[in-house]
N, C-alpha and C positions, 0 to 999 in steps of 0.2 A: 416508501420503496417496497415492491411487491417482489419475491422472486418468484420467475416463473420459467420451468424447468423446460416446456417445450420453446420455448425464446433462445434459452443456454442453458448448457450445462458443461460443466470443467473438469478435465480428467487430469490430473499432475501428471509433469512428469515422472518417469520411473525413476528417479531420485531423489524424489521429492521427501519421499516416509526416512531413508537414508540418513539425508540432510537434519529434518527434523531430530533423527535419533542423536545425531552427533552434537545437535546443541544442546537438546534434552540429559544428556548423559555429561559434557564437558563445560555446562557452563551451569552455574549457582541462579538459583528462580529467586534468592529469599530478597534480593534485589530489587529494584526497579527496573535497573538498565537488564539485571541478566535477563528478566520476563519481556521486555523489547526484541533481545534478540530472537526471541519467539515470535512474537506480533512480526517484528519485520520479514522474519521469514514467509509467514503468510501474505504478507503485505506485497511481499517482492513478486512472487508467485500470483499473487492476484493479476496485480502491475503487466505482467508478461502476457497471462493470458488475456485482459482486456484491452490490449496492445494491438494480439493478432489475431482477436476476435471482431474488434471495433476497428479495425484500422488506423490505430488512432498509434505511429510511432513514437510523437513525440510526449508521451504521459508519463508522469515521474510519479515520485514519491517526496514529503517532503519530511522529515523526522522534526517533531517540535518545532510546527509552524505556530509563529502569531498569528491573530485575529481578532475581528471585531472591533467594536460590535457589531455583531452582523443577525438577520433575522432572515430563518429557514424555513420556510412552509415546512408546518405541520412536525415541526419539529422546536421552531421558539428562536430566541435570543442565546447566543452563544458571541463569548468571548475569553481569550486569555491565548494559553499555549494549549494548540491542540499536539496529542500523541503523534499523528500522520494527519498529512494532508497530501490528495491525489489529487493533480493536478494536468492537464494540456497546456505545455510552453511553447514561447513562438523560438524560434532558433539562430540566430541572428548570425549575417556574414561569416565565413570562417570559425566560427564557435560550433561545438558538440553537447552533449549532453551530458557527456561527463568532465566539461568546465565548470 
């Protein structure tokens, strides 16, 4: 994966740094779970802007997904729980996405 800044580039929202400060300040890092709450804030943030960048409404996040084994170009053999998995889900009759 290349980034390449004339393709995209992401500007947060202006509460983005806010946000940040308040979990930075109110939650303990020496954790595991406190330092997710970090990752997931970027994670969420991502999630939104590649949302209404790609058009792609239906992309989630998924917190400690299972996998594998599975093999990734140029990247290998991966398997167990991953940290996040971003994903397009299909949306079925009457259901949301936050069922």
């Amino acid at each position: 994966m290349v980034y390449n800044a004339a393709h995209f580039s992401a500007t947060p929202p202006a509460y983005f740094h806010d946000q940040l400060r308040d979990y930075s300040l109110n939650f303990a890092r020496d954790k595991e779970a406190g330092t997710r709450l970090v990752i997931s804030h970027y994670v969420s943030h991502a999630v939104t802007q590649a949302k209404a960048h790609f058009g792609l409404p239906n992309l989630v996040s998924f917190p400690e997904y299972h996998i594998g084994p599975e093999d990734i170009p140029n990247v290998g053999w991966i398997h167990g729980i991953l940290d996040f998995a971003i994903s397009s889900v299909v949306i079925e009759d009457n259901d949301s996405l936050g069922n």
